[in-house]
C-alpha positions as CSV (number, residue, x, y, z in Angstrom):
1,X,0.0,0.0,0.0
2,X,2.8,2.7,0.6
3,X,4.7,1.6,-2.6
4,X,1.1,2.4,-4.6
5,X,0.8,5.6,-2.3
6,X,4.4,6.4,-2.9
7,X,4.2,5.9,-7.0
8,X,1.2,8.1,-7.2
9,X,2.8,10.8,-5.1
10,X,5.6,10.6,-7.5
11,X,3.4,10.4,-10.8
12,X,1.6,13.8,-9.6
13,X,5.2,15.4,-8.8
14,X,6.2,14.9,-12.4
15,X,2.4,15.4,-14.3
16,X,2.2,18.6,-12.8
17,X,5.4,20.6,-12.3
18,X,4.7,23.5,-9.2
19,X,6.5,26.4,-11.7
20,X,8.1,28.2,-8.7
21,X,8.4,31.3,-9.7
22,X,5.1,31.8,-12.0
23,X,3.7,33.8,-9.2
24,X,6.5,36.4,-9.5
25,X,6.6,36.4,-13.1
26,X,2.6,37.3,-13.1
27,X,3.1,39.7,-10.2
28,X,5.7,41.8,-12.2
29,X,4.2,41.7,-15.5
30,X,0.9,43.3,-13.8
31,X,3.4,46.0,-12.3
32,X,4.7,47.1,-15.3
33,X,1.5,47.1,-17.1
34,X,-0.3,49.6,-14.8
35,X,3.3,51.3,-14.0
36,X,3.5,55.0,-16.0
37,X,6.8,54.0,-17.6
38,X,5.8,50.5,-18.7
39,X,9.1,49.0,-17.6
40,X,9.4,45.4,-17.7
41,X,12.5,44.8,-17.6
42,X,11.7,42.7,-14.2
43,X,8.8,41.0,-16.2
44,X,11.1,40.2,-18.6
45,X,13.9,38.9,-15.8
46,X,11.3,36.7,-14.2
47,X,9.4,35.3,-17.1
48,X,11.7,34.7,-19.7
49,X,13.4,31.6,-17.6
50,X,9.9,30.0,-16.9
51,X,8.7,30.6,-20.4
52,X,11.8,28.7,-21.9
53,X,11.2,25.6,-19.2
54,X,8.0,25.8,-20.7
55,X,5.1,27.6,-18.6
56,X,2.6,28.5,-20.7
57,X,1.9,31.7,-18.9
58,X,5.1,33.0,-18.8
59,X,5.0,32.3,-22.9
60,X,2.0,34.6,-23.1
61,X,3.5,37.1,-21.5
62,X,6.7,37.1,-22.9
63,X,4.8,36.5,-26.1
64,X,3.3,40.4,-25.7
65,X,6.4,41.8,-24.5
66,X,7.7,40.5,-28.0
67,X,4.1,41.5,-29.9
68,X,4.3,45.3,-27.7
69,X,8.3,45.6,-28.0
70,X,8.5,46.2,-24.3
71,X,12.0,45.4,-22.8
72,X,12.9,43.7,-26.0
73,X,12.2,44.5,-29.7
74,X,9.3,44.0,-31.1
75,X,9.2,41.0,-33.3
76,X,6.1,39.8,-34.5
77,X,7.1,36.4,-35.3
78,X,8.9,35.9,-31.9
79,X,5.7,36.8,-30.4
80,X,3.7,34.3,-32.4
81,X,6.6,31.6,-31.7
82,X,5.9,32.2,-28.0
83,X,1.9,32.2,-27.9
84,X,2.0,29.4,-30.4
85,X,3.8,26.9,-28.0
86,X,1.2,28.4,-24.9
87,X,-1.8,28.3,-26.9
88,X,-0.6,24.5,-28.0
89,X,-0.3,23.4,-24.5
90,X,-4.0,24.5,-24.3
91,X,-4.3,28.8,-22.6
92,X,-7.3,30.3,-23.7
93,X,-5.6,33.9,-23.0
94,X,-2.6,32.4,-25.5
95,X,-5.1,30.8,-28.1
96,X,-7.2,34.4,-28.5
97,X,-3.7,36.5,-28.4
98,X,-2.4,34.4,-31.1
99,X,-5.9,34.2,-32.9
100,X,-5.9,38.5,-32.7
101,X,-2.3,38.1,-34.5
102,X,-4.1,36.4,-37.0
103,X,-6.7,38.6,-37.4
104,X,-5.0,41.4,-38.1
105,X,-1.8,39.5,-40.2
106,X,-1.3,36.1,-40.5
107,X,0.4,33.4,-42.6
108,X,3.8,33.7,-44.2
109,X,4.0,37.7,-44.6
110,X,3.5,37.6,-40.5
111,X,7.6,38.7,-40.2
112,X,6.4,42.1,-41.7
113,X,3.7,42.8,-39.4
114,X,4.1,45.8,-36.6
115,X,1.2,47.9,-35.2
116,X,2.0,50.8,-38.6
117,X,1.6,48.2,-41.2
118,X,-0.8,47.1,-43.8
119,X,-2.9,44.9,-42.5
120,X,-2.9,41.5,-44.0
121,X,-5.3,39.1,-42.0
122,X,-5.8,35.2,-42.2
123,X,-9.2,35.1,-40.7
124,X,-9.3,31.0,-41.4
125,X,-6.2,31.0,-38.6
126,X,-7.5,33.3,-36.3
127,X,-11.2,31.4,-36.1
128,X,-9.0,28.1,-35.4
129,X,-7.6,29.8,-32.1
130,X,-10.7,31.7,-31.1
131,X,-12.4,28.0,-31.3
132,X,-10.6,26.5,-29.3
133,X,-10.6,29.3,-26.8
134,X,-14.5,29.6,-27.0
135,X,-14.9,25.5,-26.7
136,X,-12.7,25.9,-23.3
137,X,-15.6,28.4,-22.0
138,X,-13.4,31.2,-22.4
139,X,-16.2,34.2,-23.0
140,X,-13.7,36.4,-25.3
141,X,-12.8,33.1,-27.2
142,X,-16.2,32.6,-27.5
143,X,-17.2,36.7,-28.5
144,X,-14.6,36.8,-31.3
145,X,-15.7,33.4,-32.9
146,X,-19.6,34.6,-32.9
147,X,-18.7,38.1,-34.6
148,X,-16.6,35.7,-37.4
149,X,-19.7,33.9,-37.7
150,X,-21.4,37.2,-38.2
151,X,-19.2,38.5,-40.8
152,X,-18.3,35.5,-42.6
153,X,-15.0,35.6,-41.8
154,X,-12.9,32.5,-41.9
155,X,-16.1,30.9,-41.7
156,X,-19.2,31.1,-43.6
157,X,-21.7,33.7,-42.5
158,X,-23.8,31.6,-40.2
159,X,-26.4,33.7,-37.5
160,X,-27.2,30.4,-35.9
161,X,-23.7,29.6,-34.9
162,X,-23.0,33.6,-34.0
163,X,-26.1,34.1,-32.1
164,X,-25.1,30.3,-29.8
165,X,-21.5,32.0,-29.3
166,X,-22.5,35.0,-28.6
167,X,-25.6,33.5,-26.1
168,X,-23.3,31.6,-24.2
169,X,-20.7,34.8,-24.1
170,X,-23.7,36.5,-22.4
171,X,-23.4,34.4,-19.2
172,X,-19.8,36.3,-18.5
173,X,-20.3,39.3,-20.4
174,X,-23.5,41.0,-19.9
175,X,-22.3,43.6,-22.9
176,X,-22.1,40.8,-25.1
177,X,-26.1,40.5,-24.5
178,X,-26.9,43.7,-27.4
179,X,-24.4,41.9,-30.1
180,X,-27.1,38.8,-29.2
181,X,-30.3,41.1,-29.9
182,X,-28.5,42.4,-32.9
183,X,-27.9,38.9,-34.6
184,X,-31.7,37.5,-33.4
185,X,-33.3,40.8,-35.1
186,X,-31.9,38.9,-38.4
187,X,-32.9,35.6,-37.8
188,X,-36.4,33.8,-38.2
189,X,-38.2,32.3,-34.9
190,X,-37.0,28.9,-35.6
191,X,-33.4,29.9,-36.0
192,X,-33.2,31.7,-33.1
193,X,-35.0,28.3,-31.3
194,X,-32.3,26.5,-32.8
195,X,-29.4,28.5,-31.2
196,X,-30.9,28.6,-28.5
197,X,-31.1,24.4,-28.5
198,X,-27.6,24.6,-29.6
199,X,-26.2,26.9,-26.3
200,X,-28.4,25.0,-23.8
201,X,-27.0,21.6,-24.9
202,X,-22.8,22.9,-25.4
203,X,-20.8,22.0,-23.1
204,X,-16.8,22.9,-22.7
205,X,-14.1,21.0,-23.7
206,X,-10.3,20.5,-22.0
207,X,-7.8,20.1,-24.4
């Protein structure tokens, strides 16, 4: 019995590393962001060791230092390098940051993206992250996947599918709750009966 006890102790120690230090890298990240200067120079001390062991929320942040050029140049493929391997290890915050990359300019021309360019957008790449955020539960995920449902973007125009997004997005956004009216007012009574069926029965799924 303590040899069983003992291997499960040990299986949980290595499933499910304790990242010491995640607390710190968070805590200065927040710092800098409300700070006047925007220094994160200790954000960028703290996280950039855990994001390279591979925390996935270290990897977001560093990802928007990158995305931002705060502490470091901006380079928009660095920044998509780093919430690529977050939002693969399954963060919602990584999958819509890299999704909003997307949105704006994807795919191979991504390496001359900064916030003064041309924008260039791959909305089929961007829809792939904001599903997979929105079928987590995560209410922006699920808010930027209903308004590509409502603009056909990436995804064929489908109010059904927008108004169920946007429905569910309701529950955690109360704003979100007008974009819903909006969609209904173009949909017949039995569509709008459908999306409703279709939010009621969803449930999220873990990566």
């Amino acid at each position: 019995m303590k040899r069983i006890a003992l291997a499960v102790v040990l299986f949980v120690s290595m499933a499910a590393p304790s990242w010491a230090g995640v607390d710190e890298c968070k805590a200065a990240y927040d710092v800098a962001f409300q700070s006047a200067d925007f220094d994160f120079e200790t954000a960028l001390r703290e996280c950039k060791p855990l994001a390279e062991q591979g925390n996935a929320v270290a990897q977001t942040r560093l990802g928007w230092m990158y995305r931002a050029g705060k502490s470091v140049p901006e380079d928009w493929v660095e920044a998509e390098r780093w919430y690529r391997k977050a939002a693969e290890q399954g963060s919602a915050e990584a999958q819509i940051a890299l999704g909003n990359m997307h949105y704006w300019c994807g795919g191979e021309i991504i390496s001359l993206c900064a916030s003064a360019a041309p924008v260039y957008p791959d909305y089929t790449e961007a829809v792939k992250w904001y599903r997979k955020a929105a079928e987590q539960g995560d209410s922006w995920g699920q808010i930027y996947l209903g308004r590509m449902y409502v603009a056909g973007q990436g995804v064929p125009q489908d109010y059904v599918l927008a108004h169920k997004w946007a429905n569910l997005a309701t529950a955690q956004k109360s704003f979100v709750t007008r974009e819903r009216d909006l969609v209904a007012a173009k949909m017949t009574p039995a569509q709008i009966a459908e999306a409703q069926r279709l939010a009621r029965e969803w449930k999220p799924k873990k990566e």
